[in-house]
C-alpha positions as CSV (number, residue, x, y, z in Angstrom):
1,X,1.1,-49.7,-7.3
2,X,-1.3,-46.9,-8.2
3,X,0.8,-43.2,-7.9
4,X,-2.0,-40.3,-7.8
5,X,-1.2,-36.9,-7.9
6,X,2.7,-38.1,-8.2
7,X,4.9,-35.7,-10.5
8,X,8.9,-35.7,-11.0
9,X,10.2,-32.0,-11.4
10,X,13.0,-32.2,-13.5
11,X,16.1,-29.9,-14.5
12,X,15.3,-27.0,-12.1
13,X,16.4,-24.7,-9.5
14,X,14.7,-25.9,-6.3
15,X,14.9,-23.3,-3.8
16,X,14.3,-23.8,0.1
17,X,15.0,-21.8,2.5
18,X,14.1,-24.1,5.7
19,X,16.2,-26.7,4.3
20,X,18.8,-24.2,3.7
21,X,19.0,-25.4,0.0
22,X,19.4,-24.1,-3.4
23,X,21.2,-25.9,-6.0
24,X,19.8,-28.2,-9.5
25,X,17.9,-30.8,-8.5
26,X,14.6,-32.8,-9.1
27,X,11.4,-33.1,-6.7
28,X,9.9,-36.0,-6.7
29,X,6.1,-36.1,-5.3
30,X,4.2,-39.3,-4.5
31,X,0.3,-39.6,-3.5
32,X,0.5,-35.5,-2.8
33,X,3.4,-35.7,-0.5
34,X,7.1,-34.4,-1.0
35,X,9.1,-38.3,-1.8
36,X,12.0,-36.5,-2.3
37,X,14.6,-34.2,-3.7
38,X,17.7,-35.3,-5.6
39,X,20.4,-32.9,-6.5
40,X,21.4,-33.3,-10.1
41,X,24.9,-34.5,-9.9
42,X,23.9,-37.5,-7.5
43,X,22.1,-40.5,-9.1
44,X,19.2,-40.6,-11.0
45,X,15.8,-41.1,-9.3
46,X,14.8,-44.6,-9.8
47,X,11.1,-43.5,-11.2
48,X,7.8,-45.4,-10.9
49,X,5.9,-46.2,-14.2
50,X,3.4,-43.8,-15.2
51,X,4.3,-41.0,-13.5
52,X,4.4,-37.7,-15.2
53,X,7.7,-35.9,-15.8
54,X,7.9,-31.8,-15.7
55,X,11.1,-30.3,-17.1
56,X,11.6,-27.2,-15.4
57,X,14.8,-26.3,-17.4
58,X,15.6,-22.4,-16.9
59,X,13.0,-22.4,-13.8
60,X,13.0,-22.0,-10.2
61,X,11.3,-24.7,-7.9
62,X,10.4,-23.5,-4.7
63,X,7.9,-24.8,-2.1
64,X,4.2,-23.4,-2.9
65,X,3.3,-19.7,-2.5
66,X,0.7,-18.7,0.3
67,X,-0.9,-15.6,0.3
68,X,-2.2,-14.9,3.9
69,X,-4.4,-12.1,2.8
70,X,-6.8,-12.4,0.8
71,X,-10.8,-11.5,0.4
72,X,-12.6,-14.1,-1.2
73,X,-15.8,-12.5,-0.9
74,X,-18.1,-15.5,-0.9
75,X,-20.7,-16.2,1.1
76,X,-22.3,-12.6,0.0
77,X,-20.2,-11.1,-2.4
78,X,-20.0,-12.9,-4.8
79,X,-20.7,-10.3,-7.8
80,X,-16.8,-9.2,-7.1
81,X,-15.3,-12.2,-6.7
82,X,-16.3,-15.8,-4.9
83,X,-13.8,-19.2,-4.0
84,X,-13.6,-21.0,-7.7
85,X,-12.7,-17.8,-9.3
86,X,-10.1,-16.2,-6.6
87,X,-8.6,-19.6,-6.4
88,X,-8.7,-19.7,-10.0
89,X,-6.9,-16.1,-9.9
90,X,-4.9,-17.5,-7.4
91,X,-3.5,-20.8,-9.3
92,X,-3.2,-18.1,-12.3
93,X,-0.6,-16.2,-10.0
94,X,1.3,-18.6,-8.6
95,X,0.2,-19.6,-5.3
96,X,-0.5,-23.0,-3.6
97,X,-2.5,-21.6,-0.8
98,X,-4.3,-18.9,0.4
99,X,-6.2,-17.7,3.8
100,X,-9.0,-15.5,3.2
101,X,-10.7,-13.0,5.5
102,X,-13.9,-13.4,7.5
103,X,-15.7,-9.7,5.8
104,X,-18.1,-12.0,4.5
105,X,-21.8,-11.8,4.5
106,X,-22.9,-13.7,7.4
107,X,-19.3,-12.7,8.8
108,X,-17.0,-15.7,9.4
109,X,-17.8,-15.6,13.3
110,X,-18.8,-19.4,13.7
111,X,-18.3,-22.6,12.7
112,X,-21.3,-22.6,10.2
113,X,-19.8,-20.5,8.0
114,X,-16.0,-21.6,8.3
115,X,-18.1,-25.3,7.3
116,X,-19.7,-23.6,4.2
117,X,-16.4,-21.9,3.1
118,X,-14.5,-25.3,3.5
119,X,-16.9,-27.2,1.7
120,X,-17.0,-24.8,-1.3
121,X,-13.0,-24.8,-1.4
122,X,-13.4,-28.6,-1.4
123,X,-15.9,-28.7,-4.1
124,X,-14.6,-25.6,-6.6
125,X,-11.2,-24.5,-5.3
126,X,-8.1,-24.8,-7.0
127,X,-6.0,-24.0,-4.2
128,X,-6.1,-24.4,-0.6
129,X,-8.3,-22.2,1.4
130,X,-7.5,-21.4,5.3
131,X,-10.0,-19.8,6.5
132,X,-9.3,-16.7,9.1
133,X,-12.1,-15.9,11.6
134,X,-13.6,-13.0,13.0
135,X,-12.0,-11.7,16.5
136,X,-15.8,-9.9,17.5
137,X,-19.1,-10.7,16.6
138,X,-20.0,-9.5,13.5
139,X,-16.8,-7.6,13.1
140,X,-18.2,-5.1,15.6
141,X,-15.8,-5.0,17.9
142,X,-17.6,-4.9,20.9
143,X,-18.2,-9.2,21.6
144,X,-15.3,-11.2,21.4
145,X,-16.9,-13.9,18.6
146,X,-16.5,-17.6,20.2
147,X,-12.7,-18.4,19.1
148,X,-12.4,-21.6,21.0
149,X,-15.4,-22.7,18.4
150,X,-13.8,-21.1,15.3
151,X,-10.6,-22.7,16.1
152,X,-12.0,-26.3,16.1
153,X,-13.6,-25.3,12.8
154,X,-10.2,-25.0,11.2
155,X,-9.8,-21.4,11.4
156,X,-5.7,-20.4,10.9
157,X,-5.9,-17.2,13.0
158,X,-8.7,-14.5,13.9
159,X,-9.4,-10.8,12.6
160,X,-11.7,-8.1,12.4
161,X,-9.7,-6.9,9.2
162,X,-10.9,-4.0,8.0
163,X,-12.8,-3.0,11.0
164,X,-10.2,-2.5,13.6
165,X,-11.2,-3.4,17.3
166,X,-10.5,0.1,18.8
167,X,-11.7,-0.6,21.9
168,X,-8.3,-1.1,24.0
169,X,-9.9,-3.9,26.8
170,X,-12.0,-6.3,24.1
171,X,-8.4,-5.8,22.3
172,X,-6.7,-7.2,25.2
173,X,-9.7,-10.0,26.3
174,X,-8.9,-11.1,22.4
175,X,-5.6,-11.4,22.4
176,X,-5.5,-13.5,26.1
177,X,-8.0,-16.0,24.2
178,X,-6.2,-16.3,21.0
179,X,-3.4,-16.8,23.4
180,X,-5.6,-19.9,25.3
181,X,-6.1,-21.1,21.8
182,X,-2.9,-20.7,20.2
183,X,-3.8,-19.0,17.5
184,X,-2.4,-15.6,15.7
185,X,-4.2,-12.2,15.7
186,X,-4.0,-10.5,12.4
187,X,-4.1,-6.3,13.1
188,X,-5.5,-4.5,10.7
189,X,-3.6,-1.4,12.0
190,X,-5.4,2.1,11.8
191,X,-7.5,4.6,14.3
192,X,-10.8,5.3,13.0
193,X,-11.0,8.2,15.0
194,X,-7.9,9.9,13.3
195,X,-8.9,8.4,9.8
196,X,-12.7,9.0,9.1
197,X,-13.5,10.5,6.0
198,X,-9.9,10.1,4.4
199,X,-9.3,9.6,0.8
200,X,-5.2,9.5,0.7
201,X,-2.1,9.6,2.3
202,X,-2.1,12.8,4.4
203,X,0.6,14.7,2.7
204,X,1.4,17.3,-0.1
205,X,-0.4,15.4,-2.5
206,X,-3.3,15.3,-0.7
207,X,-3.2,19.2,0.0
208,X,-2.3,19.6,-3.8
209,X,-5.4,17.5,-5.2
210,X,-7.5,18.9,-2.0
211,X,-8.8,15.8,-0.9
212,X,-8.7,14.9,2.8
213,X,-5.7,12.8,3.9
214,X,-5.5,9.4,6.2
215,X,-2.3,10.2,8.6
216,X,0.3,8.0,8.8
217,X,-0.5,8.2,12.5
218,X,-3.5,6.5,12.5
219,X,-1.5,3.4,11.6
220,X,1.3,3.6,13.7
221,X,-0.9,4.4,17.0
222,X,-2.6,1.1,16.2
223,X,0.7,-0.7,15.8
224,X,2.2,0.8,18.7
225,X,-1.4,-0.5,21.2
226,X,-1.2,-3.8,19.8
227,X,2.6,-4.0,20.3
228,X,1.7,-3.1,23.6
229,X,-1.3,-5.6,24.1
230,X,1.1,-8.8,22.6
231,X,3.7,-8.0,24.8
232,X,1.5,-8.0,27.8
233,X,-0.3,-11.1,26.6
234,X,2.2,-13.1,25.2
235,X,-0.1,-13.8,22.3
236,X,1.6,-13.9,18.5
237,X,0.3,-10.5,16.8
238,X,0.9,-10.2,13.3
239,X,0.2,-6.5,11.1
240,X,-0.9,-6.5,7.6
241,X,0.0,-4.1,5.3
242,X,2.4,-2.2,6.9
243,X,2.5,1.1,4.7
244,X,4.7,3.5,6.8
245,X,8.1,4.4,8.2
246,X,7.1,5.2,11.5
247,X,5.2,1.1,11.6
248,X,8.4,-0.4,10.5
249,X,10.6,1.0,13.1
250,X,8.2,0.0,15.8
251,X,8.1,-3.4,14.8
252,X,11.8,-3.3,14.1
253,X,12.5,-2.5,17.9
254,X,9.3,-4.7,19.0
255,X,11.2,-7.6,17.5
256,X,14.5,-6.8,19.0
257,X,12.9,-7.1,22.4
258,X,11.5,-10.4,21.8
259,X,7.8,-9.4,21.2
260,X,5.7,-12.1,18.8
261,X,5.5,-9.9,16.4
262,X,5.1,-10.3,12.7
263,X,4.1,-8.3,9.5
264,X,3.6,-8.7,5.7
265,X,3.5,-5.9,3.1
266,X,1.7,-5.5,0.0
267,X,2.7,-5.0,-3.9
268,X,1.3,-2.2,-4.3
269,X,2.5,-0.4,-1.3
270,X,6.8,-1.3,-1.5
271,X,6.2,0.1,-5.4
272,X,3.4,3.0,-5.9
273,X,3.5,6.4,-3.7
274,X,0.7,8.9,-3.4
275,X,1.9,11.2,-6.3
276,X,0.6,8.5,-8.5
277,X,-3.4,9.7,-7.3
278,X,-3.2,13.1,-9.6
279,X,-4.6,10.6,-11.9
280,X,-7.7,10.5,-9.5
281,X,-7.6,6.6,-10.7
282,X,-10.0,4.7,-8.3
283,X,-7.9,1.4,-8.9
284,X,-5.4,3.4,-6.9
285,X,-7.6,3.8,-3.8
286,X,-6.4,1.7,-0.9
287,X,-6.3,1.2,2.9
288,X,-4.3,1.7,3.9
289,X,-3.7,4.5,1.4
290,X,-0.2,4.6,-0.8
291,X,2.5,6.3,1.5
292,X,5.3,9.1,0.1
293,X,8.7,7.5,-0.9
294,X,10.3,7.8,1.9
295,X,7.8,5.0,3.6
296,X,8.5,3.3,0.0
297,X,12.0,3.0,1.1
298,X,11.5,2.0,4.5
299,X,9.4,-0.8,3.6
300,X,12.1,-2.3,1.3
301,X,14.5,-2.0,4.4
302,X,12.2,-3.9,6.8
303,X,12.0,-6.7,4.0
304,X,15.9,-6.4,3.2
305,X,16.3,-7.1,7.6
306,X,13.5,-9.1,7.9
307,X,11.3,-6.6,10.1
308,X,8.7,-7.4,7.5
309,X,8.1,-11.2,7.2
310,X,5.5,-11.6,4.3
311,X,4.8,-9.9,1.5
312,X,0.3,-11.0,0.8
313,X,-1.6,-9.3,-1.7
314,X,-4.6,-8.2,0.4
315,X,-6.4,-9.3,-2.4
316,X,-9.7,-7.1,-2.4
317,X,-11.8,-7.7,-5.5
318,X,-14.5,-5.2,-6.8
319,X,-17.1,-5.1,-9.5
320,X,-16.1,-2.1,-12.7
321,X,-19.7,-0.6,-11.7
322,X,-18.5,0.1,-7.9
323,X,-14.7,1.3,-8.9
324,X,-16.3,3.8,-11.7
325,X,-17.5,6.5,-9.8
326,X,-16.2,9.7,-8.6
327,X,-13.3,9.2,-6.5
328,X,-14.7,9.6,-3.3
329,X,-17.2,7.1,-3.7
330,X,-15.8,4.6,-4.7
331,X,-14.7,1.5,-2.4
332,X,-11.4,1.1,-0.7
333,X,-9.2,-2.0,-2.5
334,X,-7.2,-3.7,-5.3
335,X,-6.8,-6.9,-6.3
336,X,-3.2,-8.9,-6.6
337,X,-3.6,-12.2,-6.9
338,X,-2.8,-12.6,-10.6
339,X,0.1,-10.0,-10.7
340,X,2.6,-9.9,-7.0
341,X,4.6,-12.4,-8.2
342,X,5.7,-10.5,-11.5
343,X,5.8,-7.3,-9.1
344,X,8.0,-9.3,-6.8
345,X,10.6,-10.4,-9.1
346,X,10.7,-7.2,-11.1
347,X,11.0,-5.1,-8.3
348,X,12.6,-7.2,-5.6
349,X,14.7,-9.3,-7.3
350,X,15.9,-7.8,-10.3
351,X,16.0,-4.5,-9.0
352,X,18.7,-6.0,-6.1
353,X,16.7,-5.9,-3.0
354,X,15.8,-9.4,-2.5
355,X,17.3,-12.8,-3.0
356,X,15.4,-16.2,-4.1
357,X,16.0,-17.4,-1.0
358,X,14.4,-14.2,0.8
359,X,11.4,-14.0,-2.0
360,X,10.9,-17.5,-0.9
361,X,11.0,-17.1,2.9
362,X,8.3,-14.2,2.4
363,X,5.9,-15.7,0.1
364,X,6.0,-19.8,1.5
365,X,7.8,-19.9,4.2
366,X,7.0,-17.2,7.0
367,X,3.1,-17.2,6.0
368,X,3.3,-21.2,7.2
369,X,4.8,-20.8,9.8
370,X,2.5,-17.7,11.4
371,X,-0.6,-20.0,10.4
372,X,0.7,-23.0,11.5
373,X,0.8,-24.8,8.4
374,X,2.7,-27.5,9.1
375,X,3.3,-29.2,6.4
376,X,3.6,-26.2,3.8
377,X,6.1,-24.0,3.5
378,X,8.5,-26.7,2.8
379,X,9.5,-29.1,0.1
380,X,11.2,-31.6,2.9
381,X,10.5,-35.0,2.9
382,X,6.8,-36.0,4.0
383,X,5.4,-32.2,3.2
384,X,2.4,-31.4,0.9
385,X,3.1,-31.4,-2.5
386,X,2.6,-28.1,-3.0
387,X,5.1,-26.5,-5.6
388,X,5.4,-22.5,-7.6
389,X,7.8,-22.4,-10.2
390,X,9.2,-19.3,-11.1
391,X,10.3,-17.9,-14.9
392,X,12.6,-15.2,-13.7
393,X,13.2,-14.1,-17.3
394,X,9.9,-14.0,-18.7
395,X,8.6,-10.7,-19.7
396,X,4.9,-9.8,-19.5
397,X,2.6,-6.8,-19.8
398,X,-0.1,-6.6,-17.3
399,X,-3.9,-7.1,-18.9
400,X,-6.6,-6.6,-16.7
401,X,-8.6,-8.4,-19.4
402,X,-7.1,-11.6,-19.2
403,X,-7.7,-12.3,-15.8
404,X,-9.5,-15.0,-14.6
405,X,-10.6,-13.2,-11.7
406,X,-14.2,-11.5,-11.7
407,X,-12.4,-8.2,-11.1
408,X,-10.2,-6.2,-12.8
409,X,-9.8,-3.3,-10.1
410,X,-5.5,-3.2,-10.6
411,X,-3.0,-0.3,-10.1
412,X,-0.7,-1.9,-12.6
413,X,-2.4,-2.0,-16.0
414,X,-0.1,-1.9,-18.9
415,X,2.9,-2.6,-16.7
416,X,6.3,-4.1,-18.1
417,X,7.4,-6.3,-15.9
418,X,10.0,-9.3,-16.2
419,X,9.5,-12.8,-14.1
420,X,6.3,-14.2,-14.2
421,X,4.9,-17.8,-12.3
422,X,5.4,-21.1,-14.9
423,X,3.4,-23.2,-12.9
424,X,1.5,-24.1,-9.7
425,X,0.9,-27.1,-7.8
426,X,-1.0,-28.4,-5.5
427,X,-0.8,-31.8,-3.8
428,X,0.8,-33.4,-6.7
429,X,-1.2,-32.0,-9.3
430,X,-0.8,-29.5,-12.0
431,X,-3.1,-26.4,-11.7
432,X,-1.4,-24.0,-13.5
433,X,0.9,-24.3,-16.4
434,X,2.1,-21.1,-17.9
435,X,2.8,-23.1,-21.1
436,X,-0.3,-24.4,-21.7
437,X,-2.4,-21.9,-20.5
């Protein structure tokens, strides 16, 4: 019998939290699907011929890594970044899987361009691509886009992203259809009206380097309405990039009254602060902007009690020429793909704030289960064979330069950092191998 994409992982760690299990064992994957897992002190796996053996000795195995938040930027950006190299960047970094957002050029607001994105991911991607759709037309929000036709597409949830809806009833009218169609909204949680114009975190900082500040209001107003509009609808609302206190406690208590409410924080925002911007470095430039410490510490609380669910890069590529340009005009966005999960194990796990099993729940588990992956998130029996393996003790130093993304628009150039992905893989096969490069 002929055994494509079929891989034994040998001699590791397999972590997984919906199995509740973490002990030595191997994975065995046959034809791109989970066979199964055998702990090592039970009997040896009685292997077919010809299929390839990884020794993951000193590794963790853990089902593959999603990363719900990403900008691929093609169809129409593709000077910054388009599908083959962001899933390149995104095989480089560890993850299986990624869902990528509809600020495209023509927006992802029908099924024509959720077709051209899946054909692309078919033809060049590395990784799987979920496509998210627009919630208006044209990301305008003033038309809900047709979401009944985006869902039939393929789409795994709807957003405007980086164009908030603030109108309060097409906010409502979107939800109550997502609702029809059981899909997520994804909030991209800030007032226009109280941000325009802001460079930074509204703060001393921003008084100090006399730039005009983006209050951490304007995010937690947004939060609070769509709290509002999820309970009323009973749709599933999920924030990105939480970046304040004030949005943490809200979806703290949201949750504790049974709302469907979810959230996912970034790298870059549970580790950097605002005083880092006397450096005026664009790289550092964000929305939402980096928050004071105290909002630092609140976010590593909401992922300590679970508030937060996820933790996505918001992967936001740039080309050098737009990021090198006086502060002001330069574009809002960093890129993470090829360094969270080194930020993640440095400062989450080493540091004592996260377990495996809670690393693992944020970055495979949770994202599945809000997009309604089925058959990801998990390494049971019958699920795709999707696999990140983690070096926990490998040291690295972060070099824009070596990335195999288009962009090198990081906050964390020269960083330290120890843990680093070993391999990635998808469906049985080996797209990533840390070893071989």
């Amino acid at each position: 019998m002929k055994h494509e994409n079929s891989l034994l992982i040998r001699n590791g760690r397999v972590v997984d939290p919906a199995q509740g299990f973490d002990d030595m064992a191997s994975v065995l994957i046959l034809n791109g699907k989970v066979a199964r897992i055998v702990r090592e002190s039970d009997a040896a796996i009685d292997l077919p011929k010809g299929i390839r053996v990884f020794d993951a000795s000193d590794r963790v195995v853990c089902p593959g890594f999603i990363d719900m938040h990403v900008h691929l930027r093609e169809p129409g950006f593709e000077h910054k970044e388009d599908i083959e190299s962001g899933t390149k960047a995104a095989a480089h970094g560890g993850f299986t899987s990624v869902a990528c957002m509809p600020n495209t050029s023509p927006v992802t607001d029908n099924s024509g361009t959720v077709d051209l994105i899946e054909h692309r991911s078919r033809m060049v991607g590395l990784v799987n691509v979920f496509p998210i759709g627009a919630a208006s037309l044209g990301m305008k929000g003033e038309k809900l886009s047709n979401i009944g036709e985006l869902t039939d597409a393929g789409v795994v949830a709807i957003s405007d992203d980086g164009f908030p809806v603030q109108d309060n009833y097409v906010m409502r009218r979107i939800l109550e259809y997502a609702y029809m169609f059981g899909i997520s909204f994804i909030s991209h949680p800030e007032d226009t009206n109280l941000s325009t114009e802001g460079l930074m975190h509204e703060g001393y900082y921003s008084n100090l380097l006399g730039m005009k500040g983006i209050p951490a209001a304007s995010e937690e107003i947004q939060i609070s309405r769509d709290i509002i509009l999820g309970e009323l609808t009973g749709t599933p609302v999920h924030i990105a990039h939480v970046s304040t206190a004030g949005g943490v406690r809200m979806i703290r208590s949201a949750k504790q009254r049974g709302v469907k409410i979810t959230a996912e924080v970034t790298p870059h925002h549970f580790c950097l602060t605002d005083a880092s911007l006397v450096s005026y470095d664009t790289n550092l430039k964000m929305k939402p902007p980096l928050r004071s410490e105290p909002d630092v510490e609140a976010l590593k609380d909401g992922l300590k009690d679970g508030t937060i669910d996820c933790i996505a890069t918001d992967h936001a590529p740039h080309s050098e020429n737009e990021k090198q340009v006086e502060f002001d005009k330069a574009p809002f966005g960093v890129i993470g793909l090829e360094t969270a999960i080194s930020i993640v194990l440095d400062k989450l796990y080493h540091a004592g704030v996260l377990s495996l099993t809670q690393i693992v729940e944020n970055l495979s588990l949770n994202p599945a289960r809000i997009l309604n992956l089925a058959d990801k998130g998990s390494l049971k029996e019958g699920c795709d064979g999707d696999v990140t393996i983690l070096d926990p003790e490998r040291k690295i130093e972060i070099n824009p330069q070596e990335f195999v993304s288009k962009s090198r628009n990081t906050p964390f150039a020269g960083w330290k950092l120890k843990g680093a992905p070993a391999a990635t893989i998808v469906s049985g096969k080996v797209v990533f191998d840390a070893t071989e490069g």
